[in-house]
NULUMSE-349723 format. One record per residue: residue number from 0; residue in three letters; x negated, y negated, z of N, C-alpha, C in turn. Coordinates in nm, 2 decimals. Layout:
<recs>
REC     i    aa      n.X      n.Y      n.Z     ca.X     ca.Y     ca.Z      c.X      c.Y      c.Z
REC   NUM   Ala        X        Y        Z        X        Y        Z        X        Y        Z
...
</recs>
This chain:
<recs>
REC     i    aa      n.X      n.Y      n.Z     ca.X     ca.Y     ca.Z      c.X      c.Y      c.Z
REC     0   Unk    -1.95     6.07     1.81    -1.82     6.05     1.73    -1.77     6.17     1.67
REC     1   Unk    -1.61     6.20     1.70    -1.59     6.34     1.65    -1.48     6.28     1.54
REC     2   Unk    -1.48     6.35     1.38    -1.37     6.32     1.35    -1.26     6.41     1.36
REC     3   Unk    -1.10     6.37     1.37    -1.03     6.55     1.38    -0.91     6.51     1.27
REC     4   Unk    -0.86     6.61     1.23    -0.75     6.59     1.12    -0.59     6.69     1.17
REC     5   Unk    -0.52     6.60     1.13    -0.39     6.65     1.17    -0.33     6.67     1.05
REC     6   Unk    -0.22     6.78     1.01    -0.20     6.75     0.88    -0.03     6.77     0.91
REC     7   Unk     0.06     6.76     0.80     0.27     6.72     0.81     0.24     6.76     0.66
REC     8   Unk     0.37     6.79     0.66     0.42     6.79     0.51     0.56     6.69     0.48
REC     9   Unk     0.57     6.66     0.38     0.74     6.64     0.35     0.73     6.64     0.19
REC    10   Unk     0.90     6.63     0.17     0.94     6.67     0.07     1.00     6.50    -0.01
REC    11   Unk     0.94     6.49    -0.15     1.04     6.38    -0.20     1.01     6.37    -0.33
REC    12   Unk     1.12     6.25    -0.38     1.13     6.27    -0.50     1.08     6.10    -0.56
REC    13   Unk     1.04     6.08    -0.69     1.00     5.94    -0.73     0.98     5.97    -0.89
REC    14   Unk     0.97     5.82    -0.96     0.92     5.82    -1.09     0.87     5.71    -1.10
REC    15   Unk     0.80     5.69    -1.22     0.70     5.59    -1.26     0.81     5.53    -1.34
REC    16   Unk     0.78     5.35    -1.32     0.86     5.29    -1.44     0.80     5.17    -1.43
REC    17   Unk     0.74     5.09    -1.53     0.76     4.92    -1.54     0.84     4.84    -1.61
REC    18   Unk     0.95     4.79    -1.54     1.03     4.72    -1.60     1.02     4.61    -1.71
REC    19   Unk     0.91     4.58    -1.71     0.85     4.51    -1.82     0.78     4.59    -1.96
REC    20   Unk     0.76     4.64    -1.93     0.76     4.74    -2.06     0.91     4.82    -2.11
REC    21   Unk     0.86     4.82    -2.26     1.02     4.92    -2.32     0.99     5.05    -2.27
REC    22   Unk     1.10     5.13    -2.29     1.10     5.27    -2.24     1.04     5.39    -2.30
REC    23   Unk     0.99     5.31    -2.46     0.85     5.43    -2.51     0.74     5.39    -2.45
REC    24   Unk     0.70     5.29    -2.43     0.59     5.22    -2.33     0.57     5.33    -2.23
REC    25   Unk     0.68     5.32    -2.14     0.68     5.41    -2.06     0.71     5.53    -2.04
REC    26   Unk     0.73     5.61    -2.18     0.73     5.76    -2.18     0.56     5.74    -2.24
REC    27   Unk     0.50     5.66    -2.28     0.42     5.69    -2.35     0.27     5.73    -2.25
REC    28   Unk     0.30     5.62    -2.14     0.16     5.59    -2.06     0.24     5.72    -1.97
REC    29   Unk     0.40     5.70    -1.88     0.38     5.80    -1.76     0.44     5.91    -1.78
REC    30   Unk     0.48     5.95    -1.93     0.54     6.08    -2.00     0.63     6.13    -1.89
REC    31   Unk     0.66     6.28    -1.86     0.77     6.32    -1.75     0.79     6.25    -1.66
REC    32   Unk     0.70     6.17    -1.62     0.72     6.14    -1.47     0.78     6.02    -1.50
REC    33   Unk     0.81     5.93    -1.62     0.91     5.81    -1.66     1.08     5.85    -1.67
REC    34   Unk     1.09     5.99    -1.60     1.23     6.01    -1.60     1.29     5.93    -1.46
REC    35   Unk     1.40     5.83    -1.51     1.44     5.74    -1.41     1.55     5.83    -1.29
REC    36   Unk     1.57     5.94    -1.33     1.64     6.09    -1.21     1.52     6.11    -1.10
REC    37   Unk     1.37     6.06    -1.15     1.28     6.11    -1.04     1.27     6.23    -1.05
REC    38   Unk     1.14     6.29    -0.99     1.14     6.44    -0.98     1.06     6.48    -0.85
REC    39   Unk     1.05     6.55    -0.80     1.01     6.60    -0.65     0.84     6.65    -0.65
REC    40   Unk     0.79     6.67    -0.53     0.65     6.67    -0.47     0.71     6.76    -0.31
REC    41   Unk     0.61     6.82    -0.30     0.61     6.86    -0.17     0.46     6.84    -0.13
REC    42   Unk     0.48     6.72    -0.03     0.35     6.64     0.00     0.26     6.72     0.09
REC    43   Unk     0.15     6.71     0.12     0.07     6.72     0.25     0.03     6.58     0.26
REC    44   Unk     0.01     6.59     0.41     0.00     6.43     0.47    -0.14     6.49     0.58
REC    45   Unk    -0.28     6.43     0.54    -0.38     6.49     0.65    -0.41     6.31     0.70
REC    46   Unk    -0.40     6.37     0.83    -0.45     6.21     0.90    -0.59     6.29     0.98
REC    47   Unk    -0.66     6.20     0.93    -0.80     6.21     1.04    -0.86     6.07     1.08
REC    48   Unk    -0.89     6.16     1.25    -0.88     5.98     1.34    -1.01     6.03     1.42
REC    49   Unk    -1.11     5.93     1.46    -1.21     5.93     1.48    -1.22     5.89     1.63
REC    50   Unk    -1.31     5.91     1.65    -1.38     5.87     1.82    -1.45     5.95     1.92
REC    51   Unk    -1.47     5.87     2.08    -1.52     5.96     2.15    -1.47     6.07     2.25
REC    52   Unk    -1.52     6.23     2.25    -1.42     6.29     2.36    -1.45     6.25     2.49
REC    53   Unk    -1.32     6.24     2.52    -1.25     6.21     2.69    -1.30     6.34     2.74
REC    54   Unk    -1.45     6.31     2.84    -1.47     6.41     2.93    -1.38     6.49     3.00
REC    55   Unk    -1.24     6.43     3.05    -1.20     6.51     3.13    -1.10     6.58     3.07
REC    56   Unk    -1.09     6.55     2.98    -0.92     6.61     2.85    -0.99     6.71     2.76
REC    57   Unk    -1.17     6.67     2.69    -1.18     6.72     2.60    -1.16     6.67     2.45
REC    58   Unk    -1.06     6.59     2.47    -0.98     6.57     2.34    -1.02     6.44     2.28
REC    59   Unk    -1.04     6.40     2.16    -1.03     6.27     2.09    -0.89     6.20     2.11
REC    60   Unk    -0.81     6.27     2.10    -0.68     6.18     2.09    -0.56     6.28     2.18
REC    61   Unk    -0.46     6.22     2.18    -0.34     6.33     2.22    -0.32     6.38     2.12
REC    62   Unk    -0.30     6.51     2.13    -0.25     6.56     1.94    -0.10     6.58     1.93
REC    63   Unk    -0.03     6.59     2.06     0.12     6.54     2.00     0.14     6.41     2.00
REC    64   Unk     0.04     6.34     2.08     0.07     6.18     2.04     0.08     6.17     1.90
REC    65   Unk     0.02     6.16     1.88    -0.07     6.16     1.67     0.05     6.26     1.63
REC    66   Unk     0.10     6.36     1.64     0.21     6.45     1.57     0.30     6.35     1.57
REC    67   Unk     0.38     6.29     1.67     0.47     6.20     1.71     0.44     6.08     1.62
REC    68   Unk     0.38     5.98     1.62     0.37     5.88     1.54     0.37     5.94     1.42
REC    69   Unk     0.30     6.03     1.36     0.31     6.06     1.23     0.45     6.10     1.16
REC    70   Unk     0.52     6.16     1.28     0.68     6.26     1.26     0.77     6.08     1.19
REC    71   Unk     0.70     6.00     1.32     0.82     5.87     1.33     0.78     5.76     1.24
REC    72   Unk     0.64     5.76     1.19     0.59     5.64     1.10     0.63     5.69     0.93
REC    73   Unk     0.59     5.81     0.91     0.59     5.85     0.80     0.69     5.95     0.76
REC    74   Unk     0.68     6.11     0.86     0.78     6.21     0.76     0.90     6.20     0.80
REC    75   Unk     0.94     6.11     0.88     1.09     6.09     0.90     1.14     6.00     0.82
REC    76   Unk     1.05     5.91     0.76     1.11     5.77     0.68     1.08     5.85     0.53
REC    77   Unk     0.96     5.91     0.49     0.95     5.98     0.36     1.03     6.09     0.35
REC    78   Unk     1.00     6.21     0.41     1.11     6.35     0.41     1.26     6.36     0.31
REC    79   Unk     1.24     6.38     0.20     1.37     6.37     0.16     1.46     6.27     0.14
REC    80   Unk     1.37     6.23     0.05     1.38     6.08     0.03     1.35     6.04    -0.15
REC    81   Unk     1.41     5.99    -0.18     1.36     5.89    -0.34     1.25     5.80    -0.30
REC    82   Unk     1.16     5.79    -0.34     1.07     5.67    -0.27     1.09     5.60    -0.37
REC    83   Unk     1.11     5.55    -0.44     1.14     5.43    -0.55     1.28     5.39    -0.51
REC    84   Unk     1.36     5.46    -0.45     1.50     5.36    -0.40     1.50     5.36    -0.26
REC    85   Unk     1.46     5.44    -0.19     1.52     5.45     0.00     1.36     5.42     0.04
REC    86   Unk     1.24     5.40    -0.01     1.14     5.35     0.10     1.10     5.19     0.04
REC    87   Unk     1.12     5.11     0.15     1.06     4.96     0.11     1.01     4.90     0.04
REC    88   Unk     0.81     5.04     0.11     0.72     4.99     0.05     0.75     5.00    -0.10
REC    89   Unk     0.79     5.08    -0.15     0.79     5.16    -0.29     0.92     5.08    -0.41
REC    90   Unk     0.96     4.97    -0.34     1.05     4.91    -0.43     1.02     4.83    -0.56
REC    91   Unk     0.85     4.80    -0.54     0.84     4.76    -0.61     0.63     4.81    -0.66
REC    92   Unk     0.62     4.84    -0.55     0.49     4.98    -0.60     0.52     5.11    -0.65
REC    93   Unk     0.48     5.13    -0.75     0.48     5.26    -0.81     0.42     5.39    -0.69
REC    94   Unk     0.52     5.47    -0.65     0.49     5.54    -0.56     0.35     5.66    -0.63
REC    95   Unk     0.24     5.64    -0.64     0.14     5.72    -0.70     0.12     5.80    -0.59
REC    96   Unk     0.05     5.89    -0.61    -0.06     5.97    -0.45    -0.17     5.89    -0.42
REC    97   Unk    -0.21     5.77    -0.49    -0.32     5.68    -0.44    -0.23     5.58    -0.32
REC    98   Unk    -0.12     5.50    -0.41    -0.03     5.41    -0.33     0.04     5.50    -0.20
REC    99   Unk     0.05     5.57    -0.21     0.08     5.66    -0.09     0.03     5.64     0.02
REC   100   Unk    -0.13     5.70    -0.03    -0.19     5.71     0.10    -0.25     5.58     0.12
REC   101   Unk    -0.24     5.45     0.05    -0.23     5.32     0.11    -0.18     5.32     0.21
REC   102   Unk    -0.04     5.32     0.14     0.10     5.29     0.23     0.15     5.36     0.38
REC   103   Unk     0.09     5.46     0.34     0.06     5.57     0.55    -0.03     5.53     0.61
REC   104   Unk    -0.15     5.46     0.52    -0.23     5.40     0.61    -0.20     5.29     0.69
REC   105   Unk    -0.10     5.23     0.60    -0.04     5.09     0.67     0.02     5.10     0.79
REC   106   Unk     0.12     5.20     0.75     0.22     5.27     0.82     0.14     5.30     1.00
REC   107   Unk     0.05     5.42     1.00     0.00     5.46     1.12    -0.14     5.35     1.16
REC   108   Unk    -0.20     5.25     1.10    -0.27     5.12     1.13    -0.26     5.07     1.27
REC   109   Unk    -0.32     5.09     1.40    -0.29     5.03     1.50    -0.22     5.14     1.57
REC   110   Unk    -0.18     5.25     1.56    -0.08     5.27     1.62    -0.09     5.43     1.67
REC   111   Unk    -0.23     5.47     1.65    -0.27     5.57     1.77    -0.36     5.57     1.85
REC   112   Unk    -0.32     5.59     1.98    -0.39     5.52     2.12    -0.53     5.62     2.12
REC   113   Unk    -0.61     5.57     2.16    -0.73     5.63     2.19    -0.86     5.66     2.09
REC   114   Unk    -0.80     5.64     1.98    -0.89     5.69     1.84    -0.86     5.60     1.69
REC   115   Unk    -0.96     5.57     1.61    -0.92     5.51     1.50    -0.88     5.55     1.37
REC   116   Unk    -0.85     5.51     1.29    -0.77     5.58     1.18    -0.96     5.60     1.09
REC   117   Unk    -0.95     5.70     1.06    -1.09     5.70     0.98    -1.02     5.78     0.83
REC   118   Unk    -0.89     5.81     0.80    -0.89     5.89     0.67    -0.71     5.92     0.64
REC   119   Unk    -0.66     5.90     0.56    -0.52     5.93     0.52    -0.56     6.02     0.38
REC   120   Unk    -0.55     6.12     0.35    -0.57     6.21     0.26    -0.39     6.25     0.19
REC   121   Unk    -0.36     6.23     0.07    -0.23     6.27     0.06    -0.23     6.38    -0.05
REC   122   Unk    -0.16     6.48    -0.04    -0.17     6.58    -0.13    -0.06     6.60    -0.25
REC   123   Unk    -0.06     6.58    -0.38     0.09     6.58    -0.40     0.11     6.73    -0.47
REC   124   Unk     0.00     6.80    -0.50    -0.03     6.91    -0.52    -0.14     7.00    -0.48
REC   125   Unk    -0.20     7.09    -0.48    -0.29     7.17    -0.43    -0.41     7.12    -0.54
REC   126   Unk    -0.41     7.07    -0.64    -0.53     7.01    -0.69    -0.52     6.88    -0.69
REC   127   Unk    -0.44     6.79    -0.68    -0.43     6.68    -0.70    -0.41     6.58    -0.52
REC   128   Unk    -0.57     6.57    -0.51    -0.51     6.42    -0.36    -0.56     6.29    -0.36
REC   129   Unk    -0.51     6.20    -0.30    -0.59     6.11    -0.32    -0.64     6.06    -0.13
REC   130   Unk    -0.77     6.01    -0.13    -0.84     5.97     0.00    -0.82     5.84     0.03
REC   131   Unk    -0.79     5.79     0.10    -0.83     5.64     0.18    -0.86     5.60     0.29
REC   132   Unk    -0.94     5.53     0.31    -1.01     5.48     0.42    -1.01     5.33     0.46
REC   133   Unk    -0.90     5.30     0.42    -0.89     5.14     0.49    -0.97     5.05     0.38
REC   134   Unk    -0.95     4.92     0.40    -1.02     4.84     0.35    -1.16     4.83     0.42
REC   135   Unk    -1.25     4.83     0.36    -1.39     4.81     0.37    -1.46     4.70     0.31
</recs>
């Protein structure tokens, strides 16, 4: 079993808000990031997909395959984007770096040939990522 990782970036913008709470509530728990203007992230996106090499290719997976689904599942729909108004999922989930990498997991789920999803890693800073691994 080899694992391999592919990594994307994109750019977007989001904020924290519960509508059910008052607006100190939510300066209080998500401070800057309760500004309803949103504020930007320049993401890293690492997919790592697991399986066996193809004797004759060498390779676990196609790696533009896996570029391609990742271009078309995620940084084309995220990329410069508000994720709390222009992506679906995020209409009513708080776009965190945890819910993120839920939500890519969802996204590329089934949907690269030859290898399984073993890891969505999302970066929203150089210190700050969050891991997921599917439901277990």
């Amino acid at each position: 079993m080899i694992l391999l990782t592919r990594k994307a970036e994109f750019s977007a913008s989001h904020y924290y808000w519960i509508d059910a709470w008052t607006e100190g509530e939510n300066q209080r728990v998500f401070g800057k990031c309760a500004n309803r203007n949103g504020h930007g992230h320049n993401y890293t996106l690492e997919v790592t997909v697991k399986g066996e090499i193809d004797p004759k290719t060498g390779f676990v997976v196609d790696l533009k395959e896996l570029k391609d689904v990742m271009e078309r599942e995620v940084v084309s729909v995220y990329d410069h984007r508000h994720l709390n108004l222009e992506v679906p999922e995020f209409k009513t989930v708080q776009p965190t770096t945890e819910n993120i990498a839920v939500a890519v997991w969802k996204r590329l789920e089934g949907k690269i040939a030859g290898a399984r999803l073993h890891r969505v890693r999302v970066y929203e800073m150089p210190d700050l990522f969050a891991d997921y691994y599917g439901e277990r």
